[in-house]
N, C-alpha and C positions, 0 to 999 in steps of 0.2 A: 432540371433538378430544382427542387422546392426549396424558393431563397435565394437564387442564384441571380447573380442582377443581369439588369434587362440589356440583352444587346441592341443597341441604338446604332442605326447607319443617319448618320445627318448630312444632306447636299445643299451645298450652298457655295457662295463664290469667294474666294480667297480672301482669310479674314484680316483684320487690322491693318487694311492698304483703305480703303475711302466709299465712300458709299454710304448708306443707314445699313445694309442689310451687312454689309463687311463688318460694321462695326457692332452689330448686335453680334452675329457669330463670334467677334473678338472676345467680347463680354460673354460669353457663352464659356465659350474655350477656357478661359480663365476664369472662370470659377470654378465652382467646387462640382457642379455636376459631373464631369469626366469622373471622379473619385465616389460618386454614387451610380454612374451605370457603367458598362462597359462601350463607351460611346466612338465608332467609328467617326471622322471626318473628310468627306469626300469632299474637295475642294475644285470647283468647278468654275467659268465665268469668270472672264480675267477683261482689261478693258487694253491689253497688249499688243491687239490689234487682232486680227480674223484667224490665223493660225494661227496662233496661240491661246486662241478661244475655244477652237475645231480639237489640236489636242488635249486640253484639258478637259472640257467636255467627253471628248473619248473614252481617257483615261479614267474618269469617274465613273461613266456608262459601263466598261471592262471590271472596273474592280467592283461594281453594284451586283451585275451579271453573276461573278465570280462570289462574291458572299451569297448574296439568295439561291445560288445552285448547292451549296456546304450547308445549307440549314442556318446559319448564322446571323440570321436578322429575325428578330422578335420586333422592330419597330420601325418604320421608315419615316424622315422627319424631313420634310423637305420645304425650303425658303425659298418660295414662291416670289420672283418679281416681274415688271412690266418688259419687253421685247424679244427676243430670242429666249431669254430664261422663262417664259413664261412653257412655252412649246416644250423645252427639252425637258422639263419638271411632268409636264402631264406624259411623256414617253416614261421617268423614273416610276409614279403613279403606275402605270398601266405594268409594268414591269415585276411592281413592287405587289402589286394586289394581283396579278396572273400566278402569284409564288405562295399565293394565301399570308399576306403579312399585312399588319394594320397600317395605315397612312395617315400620319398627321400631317396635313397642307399647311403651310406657315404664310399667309397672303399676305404681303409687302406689295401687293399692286398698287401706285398712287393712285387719286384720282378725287372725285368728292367726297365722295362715303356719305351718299345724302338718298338710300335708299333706291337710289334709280341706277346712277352711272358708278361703275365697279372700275372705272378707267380702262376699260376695253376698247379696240376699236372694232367695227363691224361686225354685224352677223357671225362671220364664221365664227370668229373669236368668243363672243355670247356663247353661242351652243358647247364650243370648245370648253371655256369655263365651266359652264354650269355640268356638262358632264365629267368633268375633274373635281366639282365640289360634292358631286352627291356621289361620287366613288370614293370620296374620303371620309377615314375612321371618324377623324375631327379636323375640323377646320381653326385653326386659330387665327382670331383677327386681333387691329391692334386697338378697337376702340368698338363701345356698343353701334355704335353708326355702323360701322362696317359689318359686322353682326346681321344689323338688318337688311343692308345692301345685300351679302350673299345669302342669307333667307331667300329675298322675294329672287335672286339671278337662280339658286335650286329651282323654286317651281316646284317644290315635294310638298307635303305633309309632313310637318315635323323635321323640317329642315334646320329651321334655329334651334332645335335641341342638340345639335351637331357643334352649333358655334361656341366655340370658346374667348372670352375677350380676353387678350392678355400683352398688355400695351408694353410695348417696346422699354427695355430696363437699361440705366447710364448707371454709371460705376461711380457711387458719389462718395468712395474711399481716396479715388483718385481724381477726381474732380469738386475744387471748392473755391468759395469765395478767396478774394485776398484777404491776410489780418488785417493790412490797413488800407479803407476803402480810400485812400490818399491817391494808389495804384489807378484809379478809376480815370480815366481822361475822357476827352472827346472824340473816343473813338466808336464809331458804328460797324459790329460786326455782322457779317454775312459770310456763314459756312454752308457750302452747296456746289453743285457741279456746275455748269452755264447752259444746261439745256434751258428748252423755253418757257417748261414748268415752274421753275426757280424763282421766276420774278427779276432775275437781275439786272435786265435791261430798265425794267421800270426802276430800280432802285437806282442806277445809276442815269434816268430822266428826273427822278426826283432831286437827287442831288444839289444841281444849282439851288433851288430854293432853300435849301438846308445851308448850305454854305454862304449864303448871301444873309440868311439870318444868324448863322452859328460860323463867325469865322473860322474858328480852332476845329471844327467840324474835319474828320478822317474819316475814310469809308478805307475798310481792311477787307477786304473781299479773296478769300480764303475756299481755293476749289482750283487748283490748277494756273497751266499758263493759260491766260484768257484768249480766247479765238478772236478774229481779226475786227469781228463790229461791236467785239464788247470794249476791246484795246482802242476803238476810232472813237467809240461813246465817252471814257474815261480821259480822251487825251487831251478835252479841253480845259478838264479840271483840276490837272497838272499834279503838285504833291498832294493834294487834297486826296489821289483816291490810287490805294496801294495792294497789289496783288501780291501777296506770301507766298502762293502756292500753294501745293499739298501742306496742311498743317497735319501735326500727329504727335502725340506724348505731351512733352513739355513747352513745348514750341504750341502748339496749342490753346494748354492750359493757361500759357503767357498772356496769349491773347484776351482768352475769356477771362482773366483775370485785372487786364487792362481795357477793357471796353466797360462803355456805359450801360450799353444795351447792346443786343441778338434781334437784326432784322430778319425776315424768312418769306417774303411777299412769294408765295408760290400760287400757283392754279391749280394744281394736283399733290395730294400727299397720302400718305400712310399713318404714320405718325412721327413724324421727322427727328431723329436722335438730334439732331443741329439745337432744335428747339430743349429738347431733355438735357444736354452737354450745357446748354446756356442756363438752364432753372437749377443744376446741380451746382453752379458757379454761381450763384445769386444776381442773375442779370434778368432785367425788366426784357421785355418783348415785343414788337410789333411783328404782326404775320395776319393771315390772314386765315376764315374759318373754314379751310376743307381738309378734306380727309377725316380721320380723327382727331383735329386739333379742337374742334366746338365741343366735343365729351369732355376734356379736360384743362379748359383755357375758358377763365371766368373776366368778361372784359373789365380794364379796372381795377383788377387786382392782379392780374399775370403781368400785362400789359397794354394793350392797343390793339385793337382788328381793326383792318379795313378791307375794301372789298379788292378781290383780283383786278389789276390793272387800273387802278382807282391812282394815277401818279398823286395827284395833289392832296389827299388823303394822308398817303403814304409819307409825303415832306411832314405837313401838317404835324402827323402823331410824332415822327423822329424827333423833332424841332421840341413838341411839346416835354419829351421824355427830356429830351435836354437842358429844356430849360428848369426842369423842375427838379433836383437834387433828393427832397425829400421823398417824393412822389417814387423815384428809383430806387430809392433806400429801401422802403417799406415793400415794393413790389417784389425786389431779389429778396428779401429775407422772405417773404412769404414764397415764393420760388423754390428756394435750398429746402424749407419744411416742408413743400409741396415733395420735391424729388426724394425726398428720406423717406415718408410715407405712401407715395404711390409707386415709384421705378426706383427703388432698392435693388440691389442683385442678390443678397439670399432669399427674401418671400418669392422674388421670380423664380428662382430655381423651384422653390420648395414646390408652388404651383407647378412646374412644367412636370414636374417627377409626380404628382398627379395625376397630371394629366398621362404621362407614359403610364402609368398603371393600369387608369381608368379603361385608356383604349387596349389595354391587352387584355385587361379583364375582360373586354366586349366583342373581344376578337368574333369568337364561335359567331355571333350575330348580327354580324356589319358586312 
């Protein structure tokens, strides 16, 4: 029926629990989009352990099955990440375009985003991708780097007119500065998981140097109960370095609201909401340039780049952002302006409903 809004099936992994990709889907979910299409949510990928991952992935694969055999999907939107998500997304893909329905791929793969490495591992996985990107309607990435990377991993003609950039959106109604930057201590945040991509090992080898120059120096390291060689890394550093655990809501915002600065030393990324959550809350940055964080992290004025695994670097910038008040001042206010005008959540919506247009308009042709 002419006018009738667009049935949207969206797979992704259960949102507002942790991750980038949970919490962009959060953001998602609560916004205003659900009340502009008629937006299904398949929630898939859980981190509960192997059966609980096996059912829920089921269960979304059963009820995907069951709308595209009713006719009930005009668009299939799926958030693409690195491991086992990667695999069960090009099954939805193949499932989804066997039923004749447009596919938007949402690529959350970390990795460089430097035109070569798509953060894949081996062969199979290459060909795997690149035949999941040039079957999809559009490909949304979160940063022009990425853009380019899956251009040249196509191999087509006219492969980047597929890509869409559409960087990761933080909810900056619910995330902001303190009134009074009084709130501000010597605290060093780091929100992230403990995998090896994170950087956290090296942030907590950096550490001594930082605290040997910044007594009052706190490292809030916010991602879970810490595994056994990050818990033996931190344990000579005693109160100096604090694990919260899962942070989320207000518990959170507390944080980002009492820290000086958002460290983020990773090797691989997408475009890490960690990073967006910290510039929405007016906090300077050190992290480092992959994925798409070099499209929209100006050194200097964001904060500090150093290179992957660069520990003394890594002290070095902390130490500097510390000592220097002003210097943090001026970089979180330009942060908070940066996150109003580039990751908003209504221009995001407004683009993505867009973008769902665009590809159903294009359906017949793709």
């Amino acid at each position: 029926m002419a006018g009738a809004p667009l049935r949207v099936v969206m797979i992704g992994p259960v949102p507002r629990i942790y991750g980038g990709i949970s919490a962009v889907a959060g953001v998602i979910l609560d916004s205003e989009l659900p009340s502009r299409c008629r937006l299904t949510y398949l929630a898939e990928g859980t981190r509960r352990g192997v059966l609980a991952k096996l059912a829920s992935a089921l269960s979304a694969l059963l009820r995907l099955i069951g709308l595209l055999l009713r006719g009930q999907v005009d668009l299939l939107h799926l958030h693409v990440g690195d491991g086992s998500s990667f695999y069960r997304h090009a099954g939805y893909l193949a499932l989804g375009r066997l039923a004749g329905a447009p596919v938007l791929l949402h690529w959350h793969v970390p990795g460089a985003g430097d035109g070569q490495d798509a953060g894949l591992a081996g062969g199979l996985q290459r060909r795997l991708a690149r035949w999941v990107v040039n079957r999809s309607t559009r490909v949304l990435v979160l940063s022009p780097a990425w853009a380019a990377t899956l251009a040249a991993l196509a191999g087509q003609p006219g492969a980047e007119q597929r890509m869409v950039v559409l960087p990761n959106p933080v909810d900056c109604d619910h995330i902001w500065p303190p009134e009074d930057l009084a709130r501000r201590t010597d605290v060093v945040l780091f929100l992230g998981d403990f995998s090896q991509r994170k950087g956290v090992r090296d942030l907590l080898a950096a550490a001594p140097a930082v605290v040997q120059q910044r007594p009052a120096a706190r490292l809030v390291i916010a991602g879970g109960p810490p595994p056994a060689d990050v818990a033996a890394l931190a344990a000579p550093l005693g109160a100096a370095v604090h694990f919260p655990g899962f942070v989320r809501g207000a518990e959170k915002l507390r944080w980002l609201q009492e820290a000086s600065l958002l460290t983020l030393p990773s090797y691989a990324e997408g475009l890490p909401v960690a990073l967006l959550e910290a510039m929405a809350a007016g906090l300077p940055l050190v992290t480092t340039p992959v994925g798409g964080v070099g499209d929209f992290f100006t050194p200097g004025v964001n904060g500090l780049l150093v290179s992957p695994g660069d520990v003394p670097a890594l002290a070095d910038a902390i130490v500097r952002l510390l000592d220097d008040a002003p210097l943090r001042r001026a970089m979180g206010e330009h942060n908070r302006q940066q996150a109003l005008a580039q990751f908003a959540v209504p221009p995001y919506v407004q683009r993505l409903l867009a973008v769902y247009q665009e590809a159903v308009g294009r359906r017949a042709d793709t």
